[in-house]
C-alpha positions as CSV (number, residue, x, y, z in Angstrom):
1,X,89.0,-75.4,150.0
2,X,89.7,-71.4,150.2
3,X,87.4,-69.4,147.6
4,X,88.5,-66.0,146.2
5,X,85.6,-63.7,145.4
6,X,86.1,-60.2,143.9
7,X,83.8,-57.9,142.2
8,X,85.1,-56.0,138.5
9,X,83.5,-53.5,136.3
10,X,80.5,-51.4,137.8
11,X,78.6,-51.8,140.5
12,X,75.3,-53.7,140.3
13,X,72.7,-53.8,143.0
14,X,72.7,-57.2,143.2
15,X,76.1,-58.2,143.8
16,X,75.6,-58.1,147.4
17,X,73.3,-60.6,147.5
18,X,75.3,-63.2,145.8
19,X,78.5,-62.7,147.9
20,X,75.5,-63.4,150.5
21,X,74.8,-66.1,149.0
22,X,78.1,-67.9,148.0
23,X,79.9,-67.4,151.3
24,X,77.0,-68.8,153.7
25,X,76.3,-71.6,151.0
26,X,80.1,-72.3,150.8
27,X,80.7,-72.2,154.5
28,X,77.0,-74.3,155.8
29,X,77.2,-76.7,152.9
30,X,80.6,-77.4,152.1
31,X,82.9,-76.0,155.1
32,X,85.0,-73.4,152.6
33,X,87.3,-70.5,153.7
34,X,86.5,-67.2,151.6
35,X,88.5,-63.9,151.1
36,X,86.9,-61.2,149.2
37,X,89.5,-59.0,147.1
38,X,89.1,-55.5,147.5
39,X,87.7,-53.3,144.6
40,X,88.2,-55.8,141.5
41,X,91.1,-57.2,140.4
42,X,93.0,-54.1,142.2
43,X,92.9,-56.5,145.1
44,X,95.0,-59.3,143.9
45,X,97.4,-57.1,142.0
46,X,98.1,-55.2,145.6
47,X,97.4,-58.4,148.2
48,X,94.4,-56.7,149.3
49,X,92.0,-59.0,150.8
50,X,89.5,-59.4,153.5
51,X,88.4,-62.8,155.0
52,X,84.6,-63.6,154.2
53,X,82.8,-65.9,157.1
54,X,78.9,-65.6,158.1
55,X,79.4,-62.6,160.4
56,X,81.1,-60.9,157.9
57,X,77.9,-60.8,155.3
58,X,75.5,-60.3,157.9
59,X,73.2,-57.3,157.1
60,X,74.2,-56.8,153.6
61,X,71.2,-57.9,151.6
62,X,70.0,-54.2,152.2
63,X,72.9,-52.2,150.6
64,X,73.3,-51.7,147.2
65,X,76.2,-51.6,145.2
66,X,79.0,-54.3,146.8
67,X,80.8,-54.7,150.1
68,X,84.2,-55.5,148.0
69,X,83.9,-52.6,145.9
70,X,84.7,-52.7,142.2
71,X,87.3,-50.8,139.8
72,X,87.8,-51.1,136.4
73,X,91.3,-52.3,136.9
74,X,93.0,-54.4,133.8
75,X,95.5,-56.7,135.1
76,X,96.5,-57.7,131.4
77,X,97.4,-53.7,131.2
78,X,99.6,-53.6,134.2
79,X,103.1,-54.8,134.4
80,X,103.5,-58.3,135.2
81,X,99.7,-58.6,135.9
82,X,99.1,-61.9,135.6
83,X,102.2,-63.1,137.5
84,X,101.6,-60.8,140.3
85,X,98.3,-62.2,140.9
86,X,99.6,-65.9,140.4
């Protein structure tokens, strides 16, 4: 199974932390593919992804914020939002 993750609104200091968390889970436990979209739903509108494994969220439990990034983007606002994403 592939698993989209992406990060909207703010930032929170613990966000980090649970992509930690869901991708090694996810990939130990249950053999799943992730890809991380880039700064919210901005990421999906624009194909911009980055592929999530163990090495990848190595060393991140340290930094605050998130290593996806976040906007405040509104697909429902933008034109043809929701089919661009589908």
């Amino acid at each position: 199974m592939r698993v989209g993750v992406l990060t909207g609104g703010g930032d929170c200091p613990g966000l980090n932390a649970v992509i930690r968390g869901i991708v090694r889970k996810g990939v130990q436990e249950y053999g799943y593919d992730f890809v991380g979209f880039r700064d919210g739903w901005r990421g999906p509108l624009e194909d911009d992804t980055v592929r999530l494994d163990i090495p990848a969220v190595r060393g991140i439990l340290p930094r605050g914020g998130t290593i996806l990034g976040s906007s405040r983007t509104n697909p429902l606002k933008q034109e043809h939002g929701i089919r661009r994403i589908k």
